[in-house]
C-alpha atoms as an extended CHARMM CRD file, in Angstrom:
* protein
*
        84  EXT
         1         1  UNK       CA             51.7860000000       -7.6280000000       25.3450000000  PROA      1               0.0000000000
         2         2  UNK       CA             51.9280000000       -5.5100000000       28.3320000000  PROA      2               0.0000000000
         3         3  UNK       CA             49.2910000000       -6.2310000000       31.6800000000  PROA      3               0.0000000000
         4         4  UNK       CA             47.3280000000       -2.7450000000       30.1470000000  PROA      4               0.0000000000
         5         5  UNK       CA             47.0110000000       -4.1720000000       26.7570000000  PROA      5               0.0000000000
         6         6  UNK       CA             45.8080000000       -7.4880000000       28.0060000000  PROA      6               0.0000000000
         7         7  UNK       CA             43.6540000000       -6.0200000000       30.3360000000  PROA      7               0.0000000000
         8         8  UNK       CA             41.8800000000       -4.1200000000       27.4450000000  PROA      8               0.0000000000
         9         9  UNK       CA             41.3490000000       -7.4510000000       25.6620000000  PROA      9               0.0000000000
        10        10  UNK       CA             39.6720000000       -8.6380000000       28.4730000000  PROA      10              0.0000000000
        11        11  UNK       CA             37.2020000000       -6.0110000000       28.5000000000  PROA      11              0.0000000000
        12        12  UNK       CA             36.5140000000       -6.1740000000       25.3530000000  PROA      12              0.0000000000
        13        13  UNK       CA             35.5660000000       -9.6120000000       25.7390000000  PROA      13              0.0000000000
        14        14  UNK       CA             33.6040000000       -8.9610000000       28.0750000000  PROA      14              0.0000000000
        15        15  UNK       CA             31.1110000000       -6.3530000000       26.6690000000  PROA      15              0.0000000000
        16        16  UNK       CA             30.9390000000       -8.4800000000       23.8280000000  PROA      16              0.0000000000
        17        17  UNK       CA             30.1960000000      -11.6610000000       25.7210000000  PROA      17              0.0000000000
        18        18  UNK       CA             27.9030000000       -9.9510000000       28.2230000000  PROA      18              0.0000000000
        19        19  UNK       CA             26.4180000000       -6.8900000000       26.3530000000  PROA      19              0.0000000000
        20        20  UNK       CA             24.4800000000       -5.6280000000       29.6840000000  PROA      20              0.0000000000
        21        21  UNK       CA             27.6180000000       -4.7080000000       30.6050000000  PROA      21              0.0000000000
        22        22  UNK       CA             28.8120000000       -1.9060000000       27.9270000000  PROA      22              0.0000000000
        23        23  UNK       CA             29.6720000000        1.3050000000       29.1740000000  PROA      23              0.0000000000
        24        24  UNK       CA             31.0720000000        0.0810000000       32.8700000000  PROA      24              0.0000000000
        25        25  UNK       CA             34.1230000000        0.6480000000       33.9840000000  PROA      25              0.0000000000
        26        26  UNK       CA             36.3710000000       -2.4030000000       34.9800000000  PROA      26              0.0000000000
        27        27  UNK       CA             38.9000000000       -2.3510000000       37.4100000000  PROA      27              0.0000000000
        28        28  UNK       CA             41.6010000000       -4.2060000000       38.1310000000  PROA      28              0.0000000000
        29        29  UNK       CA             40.2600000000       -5.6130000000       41.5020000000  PROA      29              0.0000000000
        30        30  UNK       CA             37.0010000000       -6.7630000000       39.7640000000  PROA      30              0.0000000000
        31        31  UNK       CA             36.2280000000      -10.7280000000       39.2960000000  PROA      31              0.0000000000
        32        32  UNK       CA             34.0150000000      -11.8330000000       36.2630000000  PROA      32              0.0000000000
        33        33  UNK       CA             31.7720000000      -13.9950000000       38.8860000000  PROA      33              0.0000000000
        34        34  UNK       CA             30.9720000000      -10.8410000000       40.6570000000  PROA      34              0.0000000000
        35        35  UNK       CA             30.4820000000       -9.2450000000       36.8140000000  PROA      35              0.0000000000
        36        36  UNK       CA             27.6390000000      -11.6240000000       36.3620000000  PROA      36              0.0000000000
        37        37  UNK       CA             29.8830000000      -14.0030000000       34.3450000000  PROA      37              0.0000000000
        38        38  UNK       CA             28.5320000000      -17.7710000000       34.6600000000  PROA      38              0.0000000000
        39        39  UNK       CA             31.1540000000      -20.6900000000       33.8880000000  PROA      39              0.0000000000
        40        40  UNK       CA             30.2040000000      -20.5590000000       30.0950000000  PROA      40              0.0000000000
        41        41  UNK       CA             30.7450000000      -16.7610000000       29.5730000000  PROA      41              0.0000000000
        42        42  UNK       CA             34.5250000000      -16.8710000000       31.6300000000  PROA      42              0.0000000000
        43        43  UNK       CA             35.5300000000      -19.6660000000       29.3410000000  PROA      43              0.0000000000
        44        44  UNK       CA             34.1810000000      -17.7260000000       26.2510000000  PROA      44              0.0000000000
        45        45  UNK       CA             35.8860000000      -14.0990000000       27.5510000000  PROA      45              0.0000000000
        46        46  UNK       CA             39.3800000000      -16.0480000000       28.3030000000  PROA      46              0.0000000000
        47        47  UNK       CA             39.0260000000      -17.8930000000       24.4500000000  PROA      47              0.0000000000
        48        48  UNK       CA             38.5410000000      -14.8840000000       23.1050000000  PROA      48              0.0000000000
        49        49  UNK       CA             41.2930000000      -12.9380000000       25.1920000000  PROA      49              0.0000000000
        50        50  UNK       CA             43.8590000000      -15.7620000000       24.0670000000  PROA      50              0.0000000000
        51        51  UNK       CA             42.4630000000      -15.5350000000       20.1290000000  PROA      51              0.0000000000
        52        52  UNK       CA             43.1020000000      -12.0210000000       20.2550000000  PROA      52              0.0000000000
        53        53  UNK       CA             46.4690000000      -12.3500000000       21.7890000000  PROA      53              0.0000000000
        54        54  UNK       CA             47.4830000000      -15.2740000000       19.5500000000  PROA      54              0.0000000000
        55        55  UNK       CA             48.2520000000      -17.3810000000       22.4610000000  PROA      55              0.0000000000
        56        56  UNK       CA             47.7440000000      -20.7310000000       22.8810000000  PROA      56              0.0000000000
        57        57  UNK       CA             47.5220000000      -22.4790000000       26.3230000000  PROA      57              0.0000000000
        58        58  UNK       CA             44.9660000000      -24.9930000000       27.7870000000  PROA      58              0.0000000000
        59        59  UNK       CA             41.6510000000      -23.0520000000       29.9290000000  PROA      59              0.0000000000
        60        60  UNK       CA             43.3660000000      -24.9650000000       32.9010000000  PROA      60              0.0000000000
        61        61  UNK       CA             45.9580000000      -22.5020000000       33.1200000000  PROA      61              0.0000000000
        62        62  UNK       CA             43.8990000000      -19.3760000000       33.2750000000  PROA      62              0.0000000000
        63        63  UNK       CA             41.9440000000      -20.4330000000       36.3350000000  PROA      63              0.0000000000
        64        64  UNK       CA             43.9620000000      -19.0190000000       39.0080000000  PROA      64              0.0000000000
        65        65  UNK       CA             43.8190000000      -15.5610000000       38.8310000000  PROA      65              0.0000000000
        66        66  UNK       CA             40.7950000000      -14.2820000000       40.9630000000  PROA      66              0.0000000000
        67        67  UNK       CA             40.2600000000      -10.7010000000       39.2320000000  PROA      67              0.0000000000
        68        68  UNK       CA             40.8550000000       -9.1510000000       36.3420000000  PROA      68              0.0000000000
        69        69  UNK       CA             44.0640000000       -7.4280000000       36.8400000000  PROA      69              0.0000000000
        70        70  UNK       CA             45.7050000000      -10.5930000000       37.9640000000  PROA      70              0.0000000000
        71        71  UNK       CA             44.2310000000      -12.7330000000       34.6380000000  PROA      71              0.0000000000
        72        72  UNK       CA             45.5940000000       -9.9170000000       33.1630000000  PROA      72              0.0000000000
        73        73  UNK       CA             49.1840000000       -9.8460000000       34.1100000000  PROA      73              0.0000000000
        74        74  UNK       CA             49.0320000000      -13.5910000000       34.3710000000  PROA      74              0.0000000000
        75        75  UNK       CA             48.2920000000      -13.7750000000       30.3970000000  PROA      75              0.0000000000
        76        76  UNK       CA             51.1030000000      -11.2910000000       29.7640000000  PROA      76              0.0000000000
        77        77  UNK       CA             53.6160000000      -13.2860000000       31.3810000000  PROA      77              0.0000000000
        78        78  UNK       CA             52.3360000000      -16.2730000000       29.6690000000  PROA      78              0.0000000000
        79        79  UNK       CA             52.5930000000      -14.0790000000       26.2830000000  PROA      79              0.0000000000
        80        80  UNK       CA             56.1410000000      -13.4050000000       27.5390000000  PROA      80              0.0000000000
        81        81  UNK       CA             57.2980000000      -16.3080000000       28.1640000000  PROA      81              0.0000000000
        82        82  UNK       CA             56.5590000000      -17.3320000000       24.7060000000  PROA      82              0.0000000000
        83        83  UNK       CA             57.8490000000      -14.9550000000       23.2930000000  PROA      83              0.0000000000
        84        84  UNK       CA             61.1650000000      -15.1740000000       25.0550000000  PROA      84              0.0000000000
């Protein structure tokens, strides 16, 4: 999956996981604490982003990206990488 695919499953998740939210833009350079995301709802948005992708890795490897375009491309390098 390209970073722009990814990064449309992520915003997905997140209108469904925090409804107040549909309609707003997301950008790239935006973080899910500063989206009003609390631990529960970032675990919930990255489950669902790797359910959707069909990629399994442990939560522990999603935590270092600190916005959304960089969980982004880091997912589609993981999905890459298995892939490959």
């Amino acid at each position: 999956m390209t970073k722009e695919e990814v990064f449309s499953l992520i915003a997905e998740a997140i209108r469904e996981v925090l409804p107040e939210l549909e309609g707003r833009p997301f950008q790239h350079s935006d973080s899910l604490d500063d989206l009003g995301a609390n631990s529960m709802d970032r675990a919930e948005i990255v489950m669902m982003v790797l359910e959707g992708m069909d990629l399994e890795i442990p939560l522990v490897e999603t935590y270092g990206p600190h916005n959304l375009g960089e969980l982004a491309q880091h997912l589609s390098d993981k999905a890459g990488a298995k892939a490959g």
